[in-house]
N, C-alpha and C positions, 0 to 999 in steps of 0.2 A: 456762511459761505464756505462751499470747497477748499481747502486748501492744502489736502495731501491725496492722493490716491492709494496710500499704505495701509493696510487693516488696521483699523483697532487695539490687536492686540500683537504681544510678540509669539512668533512662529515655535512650537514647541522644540523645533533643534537645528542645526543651522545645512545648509544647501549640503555639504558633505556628506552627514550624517542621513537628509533623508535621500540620497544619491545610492546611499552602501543599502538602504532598507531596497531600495526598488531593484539595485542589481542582486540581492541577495531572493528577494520574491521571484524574480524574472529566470534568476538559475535553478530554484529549484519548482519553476512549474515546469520549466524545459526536462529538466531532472524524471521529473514526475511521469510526465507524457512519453518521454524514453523507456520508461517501466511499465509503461500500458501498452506502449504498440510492438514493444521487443520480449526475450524472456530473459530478457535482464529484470534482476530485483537487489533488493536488500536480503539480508542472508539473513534466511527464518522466516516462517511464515506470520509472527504477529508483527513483523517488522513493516510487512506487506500491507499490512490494514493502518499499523499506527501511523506510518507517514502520509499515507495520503491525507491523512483527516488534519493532521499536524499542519500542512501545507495548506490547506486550504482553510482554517482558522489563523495561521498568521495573516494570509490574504484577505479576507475577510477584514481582519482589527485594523490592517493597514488602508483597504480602500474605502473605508466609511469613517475612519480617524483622515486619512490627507485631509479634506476639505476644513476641517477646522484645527486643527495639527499643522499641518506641511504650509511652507512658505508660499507664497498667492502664484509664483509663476510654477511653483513644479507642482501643483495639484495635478493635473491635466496629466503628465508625464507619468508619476507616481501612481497613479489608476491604472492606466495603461498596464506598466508591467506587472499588475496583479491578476489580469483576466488570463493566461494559462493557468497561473495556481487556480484561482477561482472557480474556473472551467473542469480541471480535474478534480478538483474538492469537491464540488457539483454534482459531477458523474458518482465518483464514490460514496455520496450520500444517498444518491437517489438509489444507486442500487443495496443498498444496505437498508433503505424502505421497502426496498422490491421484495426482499430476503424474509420481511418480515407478515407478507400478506399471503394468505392462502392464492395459491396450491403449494407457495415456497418454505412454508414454515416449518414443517416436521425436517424436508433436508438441511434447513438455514442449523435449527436445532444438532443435529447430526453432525451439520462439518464443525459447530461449535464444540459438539463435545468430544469429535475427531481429535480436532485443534489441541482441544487443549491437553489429552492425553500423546498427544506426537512426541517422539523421540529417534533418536539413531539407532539404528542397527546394522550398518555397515560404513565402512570409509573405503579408499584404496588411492593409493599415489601415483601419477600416471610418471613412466619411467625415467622421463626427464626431469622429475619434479615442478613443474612448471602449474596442475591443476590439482585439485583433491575432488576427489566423485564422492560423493554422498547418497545413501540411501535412508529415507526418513518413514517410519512407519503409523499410519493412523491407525487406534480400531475402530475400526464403523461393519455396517449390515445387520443384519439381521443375527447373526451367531460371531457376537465382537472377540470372542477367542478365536474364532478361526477364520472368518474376515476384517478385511483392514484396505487400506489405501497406502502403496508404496509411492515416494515422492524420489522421484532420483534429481539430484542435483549438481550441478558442479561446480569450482570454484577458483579464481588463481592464487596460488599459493602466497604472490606477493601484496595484494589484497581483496584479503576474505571476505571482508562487509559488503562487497558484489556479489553474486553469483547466478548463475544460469536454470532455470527451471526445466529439465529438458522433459521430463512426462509424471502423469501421474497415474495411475493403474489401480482400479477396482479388481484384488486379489482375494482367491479361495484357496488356502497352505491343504496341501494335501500330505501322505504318511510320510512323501517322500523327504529326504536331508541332503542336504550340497553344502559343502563348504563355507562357499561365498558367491554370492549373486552376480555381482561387477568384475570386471574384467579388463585391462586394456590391455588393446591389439597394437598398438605404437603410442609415441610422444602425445596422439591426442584422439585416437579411437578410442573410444569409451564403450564396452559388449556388455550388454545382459543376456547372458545366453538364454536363463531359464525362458525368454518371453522372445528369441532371437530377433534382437534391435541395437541397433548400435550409431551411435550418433559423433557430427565432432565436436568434441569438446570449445573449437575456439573462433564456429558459427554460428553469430548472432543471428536467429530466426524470428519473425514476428509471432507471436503469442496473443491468447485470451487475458487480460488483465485480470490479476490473480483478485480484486474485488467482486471481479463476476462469476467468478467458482462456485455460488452460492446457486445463483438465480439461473446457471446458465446448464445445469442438471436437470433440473424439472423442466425447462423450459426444450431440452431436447427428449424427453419422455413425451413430451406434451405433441412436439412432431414425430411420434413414432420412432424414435431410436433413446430403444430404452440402454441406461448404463452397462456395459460390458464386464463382467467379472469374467476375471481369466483365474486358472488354474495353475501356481506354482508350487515348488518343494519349500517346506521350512529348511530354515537354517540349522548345522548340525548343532550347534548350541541353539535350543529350541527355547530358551529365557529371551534371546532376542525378539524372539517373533511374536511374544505375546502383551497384548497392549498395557499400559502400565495404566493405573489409575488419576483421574486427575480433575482441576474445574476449572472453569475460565468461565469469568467475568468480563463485559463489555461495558457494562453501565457507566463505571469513572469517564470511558473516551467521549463522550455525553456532554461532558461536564464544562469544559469549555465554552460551548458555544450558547452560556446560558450568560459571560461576562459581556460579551460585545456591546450589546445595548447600555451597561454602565458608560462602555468608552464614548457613544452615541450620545450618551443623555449630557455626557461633562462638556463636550465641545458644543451644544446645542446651548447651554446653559454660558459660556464663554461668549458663542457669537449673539445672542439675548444684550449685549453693553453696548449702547448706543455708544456711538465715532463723537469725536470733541469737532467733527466737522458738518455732523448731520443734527441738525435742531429739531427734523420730524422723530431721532428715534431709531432710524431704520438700520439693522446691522449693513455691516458687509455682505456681500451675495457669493 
């Protein structure tokens, strides 16, 4: 005979603790979704790949661990705040699948080894001190000494681990030398004259999610607007402007999503103990 409605077993941690997991999932898929739909990021571009995947594999352990983990009334809740992470974890997988199927492979390959040979070649402080403008240089093209991908960036000085993606420019360095690229016109004009463009510094604009950089190349070749390379001057220190050597590895970020199913299999294995009130056997549901 019936005589508890309590599971089985005890809940792997108590109402608090899985309250802090679900507000901690719920802020940063919000987090997450703010860096997809603005050109707000994390400073640095593998910072850009690592946390979406990071977000969406905590999400993941946590909404297939509640049901046999989390206390019986905050299952339901605990799900819940995991479908933004989930969602943007989601997005950023599939397109990193996308990245990997012809016709996207030779550019996926490219911005890979962009990537991972990128570095600075310019700063400057905007008068108030208030932002630092970045100039970040890939080599890529066809002749990697003398093409490359310029990433301008900017950032608040009081903090850095934010910053704004504001363009990124398929460039061809020609004989000419200029000093320095960046420029500010006030407290928060930001000038690149060589390319005359000048943005401000401290509006947030909606953006391409820097995980679709990959797919979202070929895929505007594919409708007739093939990438733009524009013509600018090297730098008078011309060591800046030549790409340095370098390798990057994805396989580790991989690795991950290979434990979940242990987490799966232990709580599947926990809820397998018949209840001291059910004599058919039957777990909890």
């Amino acid at each position: 005979m019936r005589t508890s409605l309590e599971p089985s077993y005890t809940p792997w941690a108590s109402h608090t603790t899985w309250r802090t997991i679900s507000a901690v999932n719920l802020a940063l898929g919000i987090l997450l979704w703010i860096g997809y739909l603005t050109d707000l990021s994390l400073a640095g571009t593998i910072a850009d790949w690592v946390f979406p995947l990071l977000v969406g594999v905590l999400a993941y352990y946590t909404f297939f661990a509640a049901p046999y983990y989390a206390p019986a009334d905050m299952r339901a809740s605990v799900r819940r705040s995991c479908i933004p992470s989930l969602a943007g974890g989601a997005a950023f997988v599939l397109a990193a699948v996308l990245m990997l199927v012809p016709p996207f492979t030779f550019d996926t390959l490219e911005l890979f080894a962009g990537v991972s040979i990128e570095h600075r070649i310019e700063s400057a402080v905007s008068p108030g001190g208030t932002y630092t403008a970045e100039i970040a240089l890939r080599g890529m093209g066809a002749l990697p000494g003398q093409q490359g991908e310029l990433i301008v960036r900017v950032k608040p000085r009081l903090f850095p681990v934010i910053e704004r993606d504001l363009a990124v420019y398929r460039v061809q360095f020609t004989d000419e030398r200029v000093p320095a690229y960046l420029s500010w016109k006030d407290a928060r004009r930001l000038e690149f004259a060589a390319l005359e463009q000048t943005w401000d510094a401290g509006q947030v604009l909606p953006a391409l999610p820097p995980a679709l950089e990959g797919p979202g190349r070929p895929l505007a070749v594919l409708a007739g607007r093939p990438v733009e390379v524009r013509e600018v001057p090297a730098l008078a220190d011309g060591e800046r402007t030549v790409p340095r050597g370098g390798f990057c590895c994805v396989g580790p970020l991989i690795i991950p999503l290979i434990f979940p199913p242990v987490v799966i299999w232990g709580g599947r294995k926990r809820r397998r103990e018949p209840a001291p009130w059910d004599d058919s056997g039957t777990p909890w549901p």
